[in-house]
C-alpha positions as CSV (number, residue, x, y, z in Angstrom):
1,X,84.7,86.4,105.6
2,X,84.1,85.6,102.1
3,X,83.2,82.6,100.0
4,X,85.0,81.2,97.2
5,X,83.7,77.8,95.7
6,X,82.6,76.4,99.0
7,X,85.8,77.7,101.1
8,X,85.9,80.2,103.5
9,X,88.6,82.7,103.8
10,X,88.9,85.3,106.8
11,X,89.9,88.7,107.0
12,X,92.0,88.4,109.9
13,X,92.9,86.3,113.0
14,X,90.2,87.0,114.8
15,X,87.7,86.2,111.9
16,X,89.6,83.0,111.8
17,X,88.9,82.4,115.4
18,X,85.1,83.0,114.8
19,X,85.3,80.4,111.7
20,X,87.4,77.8,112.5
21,X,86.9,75.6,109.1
22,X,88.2,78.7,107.1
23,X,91.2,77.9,104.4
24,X,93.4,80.9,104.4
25,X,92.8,85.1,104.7
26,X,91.9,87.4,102.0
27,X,93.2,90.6,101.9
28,X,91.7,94.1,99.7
29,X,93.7,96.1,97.6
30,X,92.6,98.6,95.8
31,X,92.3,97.2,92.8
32,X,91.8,93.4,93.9
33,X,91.6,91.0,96.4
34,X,94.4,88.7,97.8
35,X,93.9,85.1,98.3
36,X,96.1,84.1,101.0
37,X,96.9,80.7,102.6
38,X,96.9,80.2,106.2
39,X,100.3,81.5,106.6
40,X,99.8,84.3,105.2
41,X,101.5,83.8,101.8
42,X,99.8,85.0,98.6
43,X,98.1,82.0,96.3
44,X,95.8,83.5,94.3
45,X,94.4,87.3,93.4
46,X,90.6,88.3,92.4
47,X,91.5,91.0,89.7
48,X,89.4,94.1,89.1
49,X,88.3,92.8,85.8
50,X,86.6,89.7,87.7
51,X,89.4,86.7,87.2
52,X,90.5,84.9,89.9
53,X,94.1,84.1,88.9
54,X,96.5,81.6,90.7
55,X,99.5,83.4,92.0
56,X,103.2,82.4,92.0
57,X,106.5,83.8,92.9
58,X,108.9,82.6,90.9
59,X,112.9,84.4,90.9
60,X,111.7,87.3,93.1
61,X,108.3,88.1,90.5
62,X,104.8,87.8,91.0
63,X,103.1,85.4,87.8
64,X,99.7,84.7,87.9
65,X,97.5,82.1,85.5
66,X,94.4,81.2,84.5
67,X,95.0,77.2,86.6
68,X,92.8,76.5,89.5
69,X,93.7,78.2,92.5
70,X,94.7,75.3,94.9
71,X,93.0,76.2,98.2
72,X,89.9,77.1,96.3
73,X,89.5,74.2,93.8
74,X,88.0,73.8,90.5
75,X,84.3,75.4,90.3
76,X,81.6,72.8,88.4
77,X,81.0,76.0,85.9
78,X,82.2,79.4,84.9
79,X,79.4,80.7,85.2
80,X,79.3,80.4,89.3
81,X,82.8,80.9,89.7
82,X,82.1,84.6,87.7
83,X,79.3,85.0,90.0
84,X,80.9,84.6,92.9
85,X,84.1,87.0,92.1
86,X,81.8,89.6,90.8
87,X,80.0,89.6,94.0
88,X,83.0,90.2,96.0
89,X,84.3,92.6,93.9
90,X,81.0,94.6,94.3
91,X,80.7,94.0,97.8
92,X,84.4,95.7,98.8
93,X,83.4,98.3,95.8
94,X,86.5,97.9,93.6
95,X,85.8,99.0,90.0
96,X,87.7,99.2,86.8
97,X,89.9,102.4,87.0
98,X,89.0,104.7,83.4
99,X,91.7,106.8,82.1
């Protein structure tokens, strides 16, 4: 399970089953992290340079913004919400990729 501004977000269905006040899933890539409603569908990405990104599919393409993402709300400060990503990013070890 991780945390993102207060919100908790499982790994899988059983996870879920163990937190029941979770929001969506998560899922790791290899160079980020999903963030992933309770159906499953993609809302928001963590990126591998630490920005947590809303996520939209619009005519068949993946765009992602700066805005809010929706299930996890505004955060009070950068400065927590760059906290927090880093820490996930660090935990499920994904790094910037050198050439």
């Amino acid at each position: 399970m991780i945390k993102l501004n207060g919100k908790k977000f499982a790994a899988n269905k059983k996870e879920l089953q163990a937190y029941p006040d979770c929001v969506g899933f998560y899922r790791v890539n290899r160079r980020s992290v999903s963030i992933q409603n309770l159906n499953k569908e993609k809302v928001g990405v963590i990126t591998y340079h630490g920005v947590l990104a809303s996520a939209k599919k619009l005519e068949g393409e993946w765009w992602y913004s700066h805005a809010a993402v929706e299930l996890v709300g505004e955060y009070d400060s950068y400065t927590r919400e760059s906290t927090e990503v880093h820490a996930i990013l660090k935990r499920f070890n994904i790094k910037k990729i050198s050439r």
